[in-house]
N, C-alpha and C positions, 0 to 999 in steps of 0.2 A: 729245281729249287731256286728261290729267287734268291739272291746276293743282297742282303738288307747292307753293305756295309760298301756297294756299290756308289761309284760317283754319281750325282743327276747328270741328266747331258744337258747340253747347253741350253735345248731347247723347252726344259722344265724355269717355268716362273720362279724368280727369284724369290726369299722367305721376306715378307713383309719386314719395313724397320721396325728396333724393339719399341719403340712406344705402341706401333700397331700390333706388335703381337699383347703386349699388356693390355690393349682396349677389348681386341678379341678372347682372350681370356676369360676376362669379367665378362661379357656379356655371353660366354657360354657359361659361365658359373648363375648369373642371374636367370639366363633361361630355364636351368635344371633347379631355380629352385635353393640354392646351394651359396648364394650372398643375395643378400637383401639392400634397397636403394638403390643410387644412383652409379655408373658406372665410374668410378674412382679415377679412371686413368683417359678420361674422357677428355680433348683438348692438351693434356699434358705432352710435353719436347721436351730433351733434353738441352742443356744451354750449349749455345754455338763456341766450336772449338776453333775458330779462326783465328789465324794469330794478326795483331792489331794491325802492324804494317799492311796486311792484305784487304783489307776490310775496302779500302777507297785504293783508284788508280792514280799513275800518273799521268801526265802531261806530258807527251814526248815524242820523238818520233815524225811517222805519217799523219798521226792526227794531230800534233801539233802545226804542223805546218799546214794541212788543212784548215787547221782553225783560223789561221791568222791569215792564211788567202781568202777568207771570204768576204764579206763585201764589207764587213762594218768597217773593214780595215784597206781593204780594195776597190771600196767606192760602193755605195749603195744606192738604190732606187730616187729614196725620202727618207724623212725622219722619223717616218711613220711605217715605214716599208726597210726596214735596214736587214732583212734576210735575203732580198732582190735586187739583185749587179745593177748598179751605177756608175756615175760619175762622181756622186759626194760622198766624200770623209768627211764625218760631221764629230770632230774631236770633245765629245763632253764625256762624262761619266762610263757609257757604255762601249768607249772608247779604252777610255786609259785605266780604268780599274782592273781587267784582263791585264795587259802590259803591268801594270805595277804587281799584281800577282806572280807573275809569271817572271819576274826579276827579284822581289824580295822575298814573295814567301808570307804575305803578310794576312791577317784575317780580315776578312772582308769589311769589318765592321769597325777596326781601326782606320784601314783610310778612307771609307768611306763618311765618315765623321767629321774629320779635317777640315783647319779655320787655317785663314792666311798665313797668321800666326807660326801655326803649326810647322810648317816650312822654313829655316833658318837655313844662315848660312857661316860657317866658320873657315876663314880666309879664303882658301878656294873651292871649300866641299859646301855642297847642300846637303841638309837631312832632312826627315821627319823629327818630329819633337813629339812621340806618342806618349800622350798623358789623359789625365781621366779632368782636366778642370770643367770648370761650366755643367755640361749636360752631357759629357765625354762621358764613355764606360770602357773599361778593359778589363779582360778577365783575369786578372791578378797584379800582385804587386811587379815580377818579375815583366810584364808586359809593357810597363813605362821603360821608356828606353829612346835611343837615337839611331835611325837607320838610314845609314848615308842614300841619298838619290842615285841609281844606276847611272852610269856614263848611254846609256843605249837611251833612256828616258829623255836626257840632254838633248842627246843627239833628233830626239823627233820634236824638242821644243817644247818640254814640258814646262819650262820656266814662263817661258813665253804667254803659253796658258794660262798659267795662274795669276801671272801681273795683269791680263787682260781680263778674266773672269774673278777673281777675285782684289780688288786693288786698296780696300780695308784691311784688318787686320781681325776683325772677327769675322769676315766673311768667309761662308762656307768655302772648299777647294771645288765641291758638287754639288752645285745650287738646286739642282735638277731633282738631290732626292731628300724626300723627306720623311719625319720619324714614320712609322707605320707596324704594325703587326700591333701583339701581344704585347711585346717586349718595348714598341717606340722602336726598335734600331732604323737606321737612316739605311741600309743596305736591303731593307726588306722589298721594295718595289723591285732593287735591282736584279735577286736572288730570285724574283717571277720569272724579268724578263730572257735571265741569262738562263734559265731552262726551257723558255720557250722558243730563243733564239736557236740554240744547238740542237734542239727535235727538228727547226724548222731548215736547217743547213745541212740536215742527218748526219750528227756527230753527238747524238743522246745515248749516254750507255750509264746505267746505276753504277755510283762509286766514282765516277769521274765529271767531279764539279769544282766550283771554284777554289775550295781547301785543296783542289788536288795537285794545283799550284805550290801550296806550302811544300808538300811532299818534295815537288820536284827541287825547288830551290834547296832547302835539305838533303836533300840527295847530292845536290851540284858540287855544296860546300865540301862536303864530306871527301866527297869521291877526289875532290881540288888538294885534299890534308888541310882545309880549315880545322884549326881545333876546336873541340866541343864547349870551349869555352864561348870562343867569337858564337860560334853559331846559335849558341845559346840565347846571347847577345844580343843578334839581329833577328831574331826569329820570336824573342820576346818566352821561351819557354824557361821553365824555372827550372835551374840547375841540381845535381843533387849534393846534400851535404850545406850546412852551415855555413862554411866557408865560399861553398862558391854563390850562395842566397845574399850572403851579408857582402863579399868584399869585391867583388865584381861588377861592382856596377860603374857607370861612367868611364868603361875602354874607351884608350883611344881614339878617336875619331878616325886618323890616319889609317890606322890599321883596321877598323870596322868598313870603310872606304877599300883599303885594299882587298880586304873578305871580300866583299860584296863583287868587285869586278870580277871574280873568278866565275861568276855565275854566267856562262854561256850556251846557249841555245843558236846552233849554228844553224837549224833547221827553219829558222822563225825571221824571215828578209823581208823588213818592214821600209819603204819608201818615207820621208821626211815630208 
């Protein structure tokens, strides 16, 4: 007598997912006759149950250090060739946009927009002056804000940079890129090239792109005991609660400055 209440073994197919048992259903129901039209459940998924942190990786680790020994940053070919070892560090846009990700956490589309301007200094701190004037966008109000310049950016002469390439005051920080897509954003060429550079270095994996910087820097603060306040702060997200929307704005600099050095990446030994 057979045992109906018997295990399958292992070696019986697993039961199709339930959207595919719904599709098969109807379409034995249609065959016999027994529903009429189109198979209802045709094309239908349930909505993805991932929880939001998961969705995008980090930056960390072996691939981070990977990433930053490769040539854009260890010398490349040419200008035109920067996935192929060289001799030149050619310090523009696809240079330091990575680095500044990868210290502040910031959206691609804010410093990528950046006019001389934009760059201040208060006694002996540099910051960003992220604001939306001119043809600037940002995606909310909680996104204006001041974000001190890493001490690690100093240190490879980012200053230096800027007084040489932009020496105006509305002059871009990144001359190199301009509006493009849909949307005009100024980061769209770069958001080509930085996925085709990391296919082209084999370090391409879905989920782990340039936001994935944000993540980490967020992560750094936290794990440091920044409070959710700063971090809020320098990362530009909107707080929750009235109180911290309305009265929080313009922390001290000092202490946005102190935040911000906690963010270390011991894995990431960049040459000056």
């Amino acid at each position: 007598m057979f045992d109906f209440f018997m295990a399958p073994s292992s070696q019986e197919l697993e039961p199709p997912p339930i959207p595919g048992r719904f599709r098969s259903l109807f379409k034995h129901l249609i065959e016999r006759g027994e529903y009429e039209g189109a198979n209802p459940a045709h094309g239908f998924s349930f909505p993805e149950k991932m929880r939001p942190k998961m969705k995008r990786q980090q930056w960390d680790g072996e691939r981070l250090t990977r990433l930053f020994n490769s040539p854009v940053w260890t010398g490349c070919k040419s200008k035109s060739s920067r996935s192929k070892p060289g001799v030149l560090v050619i310090k523009d846009e696809k240079y330091w946009l990575p680095l500044l990700g990868l210290y502040h956490g910031n959206r691609l589309e804010e410093f990528a927009q950046l006019v001389r301007s934009d760059l201040r200094r208060e006694e002996e701190i540099w910051y960003f002056d992220i604001n939306d004037d001119g043809d600037k966008q940002v995606k909310n109000e909680q996104s204006k804000r001041r974000v001190p310049v890493h001490p690690q950016l100093l240190v490879l002469d980012f200053i230096e940079y800027i007084e040489d390439i932009a020496p105006s005051s509305s002059d871009p920080l990144f001359p190199q890129l301009k509006p493009g897509g849909a949307d005009g954003k100024r980061g769209h060429a770069f958001t080509k090239w930085w996925t085709r550079y990391r296919k082209e270095i084999g370090l391409y994996e879905p989920g782990l792109d340039y936001h994935s910087f944000r993540h980490g820097v967020t992560t750094k603060l936290f794990a440091s005991g920044v409070s959710e306040v700063f971090v809020d702060e320098l990362t530009g997200h909107e707080g929750k609660g009235t109180s911290r929307a309305v009265y929080t704005k313009e922390m001290p600099l000092r202490k946005l400055y102190e935040a911000i050095c906690r963010v270390e990446w011991p894995e990431v030994l960049i040459t000056p």
